[in-house]
N, C-alpha and C positions, 0 to 999 in steps of 0.2 A: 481522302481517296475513296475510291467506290469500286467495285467491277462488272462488267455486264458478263453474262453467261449464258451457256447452252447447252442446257441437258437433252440426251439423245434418253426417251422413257421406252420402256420394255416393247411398246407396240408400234416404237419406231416413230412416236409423233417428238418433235424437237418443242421444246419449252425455252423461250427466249424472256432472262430480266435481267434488273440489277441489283444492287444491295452493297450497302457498306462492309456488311461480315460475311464473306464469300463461306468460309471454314464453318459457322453459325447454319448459315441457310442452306447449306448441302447435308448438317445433320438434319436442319427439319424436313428438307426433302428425303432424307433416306425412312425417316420415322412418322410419314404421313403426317403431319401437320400442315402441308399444303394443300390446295385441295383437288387443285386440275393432274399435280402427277399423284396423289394416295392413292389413288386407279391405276396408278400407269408404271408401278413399281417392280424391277428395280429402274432408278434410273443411273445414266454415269453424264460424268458432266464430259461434256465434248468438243468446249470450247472456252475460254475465258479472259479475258485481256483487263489491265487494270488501269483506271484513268480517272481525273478528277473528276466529282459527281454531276457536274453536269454535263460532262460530255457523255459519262455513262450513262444516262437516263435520256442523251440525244441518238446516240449508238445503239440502245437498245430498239427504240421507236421507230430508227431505218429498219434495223435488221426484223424485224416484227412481218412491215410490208413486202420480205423479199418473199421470192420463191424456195422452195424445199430444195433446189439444185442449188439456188445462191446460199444457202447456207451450207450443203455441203461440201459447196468448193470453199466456203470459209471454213469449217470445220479440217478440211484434209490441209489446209494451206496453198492451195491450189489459185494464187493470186491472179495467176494470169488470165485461169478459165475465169474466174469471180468477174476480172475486168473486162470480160468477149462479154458475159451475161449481161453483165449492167448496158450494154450498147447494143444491142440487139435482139427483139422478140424471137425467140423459137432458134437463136443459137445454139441452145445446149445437143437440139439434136442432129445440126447439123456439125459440130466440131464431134461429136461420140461417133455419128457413121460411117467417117473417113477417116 
């Protein structure tokens, strides 16, 4: 088993991977051993779903390509909004201003 994840880092950029030891690599991300968040500390993890490794390393590489609103409606749980975004360019501002 593996998990993909998403940490939300202190300046608000989202860091999307995977990893077999989810508990492991959140202490290296807390103690700068990484390299993209040791800049960007603290971070909290803001999202995490657990699945065999290659789905995780498939699930990762979508979520990678989304937009910073497609991860946040993944992030809040917000499935529905997740599934208006994936269908439509420039939905997100038109479902927020009505």
């Amino acid at each position: 088993m593996a998990w993909v994840y998403i940490l939300e880092c202190a300046d608000g950029a989202y860091y999307v991977k995977s990893t077999r030891d989810l508990t492991n690599r959140l202490q290296q991300h807390s103690s700068a051993q990484i390299g993209f968040t040791s800049q960007r500390r603290p971070v909290r993890l803001a999202w995490s779903a657990e699945l065999d490794l290659a789905d995780a390393y498939r699930i990762e590489r979508r979520i990678h390509g989304w937009s910073r609103a497609k991860k946040r409606a993944l992030i809040d749980g917000e499935i529905d909004h997740l599934k208006m975004l994936a269908k439509r360019p420039g939905a997100a501002q038109r479902h927020t201003s009505g």
